[in-house]
C-alpha positions, 0 to 999 in steps of 0.5 A: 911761718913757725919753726917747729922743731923735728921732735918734742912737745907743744903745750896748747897755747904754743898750738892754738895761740895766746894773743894775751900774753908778752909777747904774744903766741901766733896760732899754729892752729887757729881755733878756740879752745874749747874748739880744740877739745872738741876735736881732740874728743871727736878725733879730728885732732890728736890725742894729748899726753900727759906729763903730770896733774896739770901738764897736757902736751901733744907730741909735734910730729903730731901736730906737724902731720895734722897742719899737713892734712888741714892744709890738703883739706882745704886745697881740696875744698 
């Protein structure tokens, strides 16, 4: 299980994953990108920030209630 701190920010590849990079990112939420943004567009998922040009976060009190409400989805599923 990841450990994810009480506050601060999470860029995509720390969310979605990066088996690409040394050492690899394991997937917090396993999802494509382009599945990300789509959620993110449609409201599934949570809104990012924006800390500069090329800087996109996403708060982790955010990400932590929305693994929360995937793992209920499921247990109800």
């Amino acid at each position: 299980m990841h450990s994810l701190p009480e506050t601060g920010y999470l860029r995509l590849p720390q969310i979605i994953g990066n088996s690409k990079s040394n050492p690899p990112i394991p997937a917090l939420i396993p999802v494509s990108k382009s599945t990300w943004w789509a959620g993110v567009k449609s409201g599934r998922f949570p809104a990012p920030i924006k800390l500069g040009p090329r800087i996109t976060v996403w708060r982790v009190e955010d990400i932590r209630e929305l693994i929360i409400r995937l793992a209920l989805d499921a247990a109800a599923a």
